[in-house]
C-alpha angles and dihedrals in degrees: 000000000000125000091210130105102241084058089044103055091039084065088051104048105064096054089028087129096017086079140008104267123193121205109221112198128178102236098179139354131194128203106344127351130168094239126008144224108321100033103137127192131187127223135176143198093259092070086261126131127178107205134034123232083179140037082252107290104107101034101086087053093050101054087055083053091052086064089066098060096045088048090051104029088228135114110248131196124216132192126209109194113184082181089064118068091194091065133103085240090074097055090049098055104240117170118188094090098226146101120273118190112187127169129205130202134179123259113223152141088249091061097038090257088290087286089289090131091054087037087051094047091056090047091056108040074053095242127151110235141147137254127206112199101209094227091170102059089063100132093078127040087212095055094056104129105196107152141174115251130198092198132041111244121198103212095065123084125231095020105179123207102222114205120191110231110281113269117239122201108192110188095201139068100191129135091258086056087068101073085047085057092049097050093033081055096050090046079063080240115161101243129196127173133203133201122154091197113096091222087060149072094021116179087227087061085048121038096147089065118103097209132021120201123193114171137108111276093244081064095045084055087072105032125123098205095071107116133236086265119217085179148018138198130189114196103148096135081221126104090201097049095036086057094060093048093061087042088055090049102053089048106049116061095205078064098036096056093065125129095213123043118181142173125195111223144061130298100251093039078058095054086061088049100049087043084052085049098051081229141139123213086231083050097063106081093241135037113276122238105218115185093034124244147346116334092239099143127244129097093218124113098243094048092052090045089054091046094058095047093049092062090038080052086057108042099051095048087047096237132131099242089233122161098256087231138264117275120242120191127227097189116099104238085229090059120099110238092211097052081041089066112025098163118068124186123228117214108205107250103249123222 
């Protein structure tokens, strides 16, 4: 299941009154952490949780937190110090080494279910939009203020950038499109995929896609379903077909505003498309990736599925896609650790 929110708050909504439910954010870190402010978890009253803060390691303890808000109808911060080798943080393993705040506060119709029904509405009308976690009003569970925001205001801390899942066109229903959809699906992307043949792009084929568009391309040009693309992938196996596709993405603005633009096929293969297309390469709006994806190695369908997400990865969150480097250790193998690094600092347990 998907780590993001959208995933997350569509577990919720349907048993929002069925359970207590305690909403768990990260309000401030400190060194390394495994997620950072404004990481948010659900947990309910069955044992059951929807998103990780941690790579496992607080969770359990946070769910017997959680107990605690529910018993006493109040929000509750905890602090998790790895600095510190009196705190609870020790005993659970954790290994980043750093200090992880989180507040938790109860969900529930008295506090206007901390603004997640308004929060899930945006998400899924696939809007931008802020959160601010109320991290003062933490005496009653009922005077909680979180709120969604449209604008950022400066004035309220933590203020969280929401972001809805990245949106995925895929121009191509054929069978090497199926493992994309699978790992596009796992990522929690919002995927839609268009094939105007009526042999392809069959929902059955697809049942991870969000949205499934057959229609000739002079009907998708008017379509209304298309998505607010962040990447876009070609993969036809047809010139012809392939040509209409980047002709569909210089003309729609919904297509022409994505981050990642990619075409399956050789260089010279592309050269025939772009010449059907009565294109340019400088005429699309974004660079095209051709060939298509990371050199990561492998011929199969799902390694080339996973090269070309991994670029698109990059490319939406504006980073290089470098290796982040090999470790290399300092510290002779024969030297205590303990005698290495005789001062600790301690770092004061907040809250």
């Amino acid at each position: 299941m998907s780590n993001r929110l959208t995933a997350l708050l569509a577990n919720w909504f349907p048993e929002k009154d069925s359970y207590q439910w305690v909403l768990a954010s990260i309000i401030e870190t400190q060194r390394s952490s495994y997620r950072k402010t404004g990481a948010m978890m659900l947990i309910n009253s069955q044992g059951q949780s929807y998103g990780l803060l941690s790579g496992g390691c607080l969770e359990a303890d946070l769910k017997r937190q959680a107990q605690k808000c529910w018993h006493n109808n109040t929000s509750i911060t905890v602090c998790y110090d790895m600095q510190d080798d009196s705190d609870i943080a020790w005993q659970l393993g954790i290994g980043c080494g750093g200090l992880v705040k989180v507040l938790l506060q109860p969900i529930n119709h008295d506090n206007n279910y901390l603004d997640l029904l308004t929060l899930k509405s945006q998400l899924d009308n696939r809007n931008a939009c802020f959160y601010y976690i109320d991290t003062f009003n933490n005496q009653s569970a009922c005077a909680s203020n979180n709120q969604v925001l449209l604008k950022a205001v400066s004035s309220l801390e933590p203020l969280v950038a929401i972001k809805p899942a990245p949106a995925l066109v895929i121009f191509g229903g054929g069978i090497d499109a199926q493992p994309l959809v699978k790992i596009a699906h796992t990522l929690g992307w919002f995927i839609c995929l268009v094939d105007s043949r009526t042999a392809y792009a069959r929902p059955a084929y697809f049942k991870e896609a969000d949205l499934v568009i057959n229609q000739d391309y002079d009907d998708v040009k008017q379509s209304l379903l298309l998505p607010k693309a962040d990447a876009v992938v070609i993969m036809h196996h047809n010139v012809s077909l392939d040509a209409l596709a980047l002709q569909l993405v210089k003309s729609q603005p919904r297509l022409a505003s994505a981050s990642y633009l990619g075409l399956l096929g050789p260089q010279h293969r592309t050269e025939q498309v772009l010449e059907k297309a009565q294109l340019l390469s400088t005429d699309l709006p974004s660079k095209l990736a051709n060939p298509i994806g990371f050199d990561l190695g492998g011929e199969l369908p799902e390694s080339i599925a996973l090269a070309i997400l991994s670029q698109a990865h990059a490319a939406i969150e504006q980073t290089s896609g470098e290796s982040l480097g090999y470790f290399t250790s300092n510290i002779s193998p024969n030297v205590n650790i303990s005698i290495a690094n005789p001062i600790k600092q301690v770092v004061n347990h907040a809250g």
